[in-house]
N, C-alpha and C positions, 0 to 999 in steps of 0.2 A: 706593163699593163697586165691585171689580172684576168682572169674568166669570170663572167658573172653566172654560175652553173645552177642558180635559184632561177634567174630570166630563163636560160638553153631551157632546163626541165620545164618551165611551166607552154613555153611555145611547142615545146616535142610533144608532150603529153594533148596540148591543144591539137595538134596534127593527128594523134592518133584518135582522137573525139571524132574529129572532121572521116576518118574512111571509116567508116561505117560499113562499106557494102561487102557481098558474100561473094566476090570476082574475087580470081587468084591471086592481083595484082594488090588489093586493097590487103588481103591476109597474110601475104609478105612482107607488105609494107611494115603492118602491125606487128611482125615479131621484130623486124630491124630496126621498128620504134623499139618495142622493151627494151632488148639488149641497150639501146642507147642511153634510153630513160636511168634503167640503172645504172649504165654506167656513168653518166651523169652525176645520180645521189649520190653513189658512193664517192666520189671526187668532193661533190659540196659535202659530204660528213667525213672526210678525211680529217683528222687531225694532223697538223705539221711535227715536224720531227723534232725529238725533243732534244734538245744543248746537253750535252752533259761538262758537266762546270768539274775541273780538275782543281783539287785542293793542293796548295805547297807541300810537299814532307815536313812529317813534324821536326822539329830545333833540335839539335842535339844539348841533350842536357849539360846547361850547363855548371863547371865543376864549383862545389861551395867553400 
C-alpha cells in the first residue's frame, strides 16, 4: 500500500487554517504543522530512484 501524501498535505494544511488563535498552544502547533507539511511535499515530489540498466561487454572481434 502506498501513502496518499497529496490527501496527508491537503488535511495537514487544513489543520493548520483551523488554529488560528494567538495561545501558545495554537503557535506550536503551527510550526509542527510546517515541518510536516513540508515534509510531506517533498515526499509527494520525490522522484523514485532511477534503474541503472547495465549493458553486455562488447563481442570480441571476431577474426576474418
Amino acid at each position: 500500500m502506498t501513502s496518499d501524501f497529496s490527501a496527508a498535505r491537503i488535511h495537514l494544511e487544513r489543520a493548520y487554517h483551523y488554529l488560528r488563535g494567538n495561545d501558545e498552544t495554537s503557535r506550536s502547533t503551527c510550526e509542527a504543522l510546517d515541518l510536516l507539511i513540508e515534509t510531506v511535499a517533498e515526499a509527494q515530489h520525490r522522484r523514485p530512484e532511477a534503474g541503472v540498466l547495465e549493458f553486455p561487454p562488447p563481442a570480441a572481434p571476431r577474426p576474418a
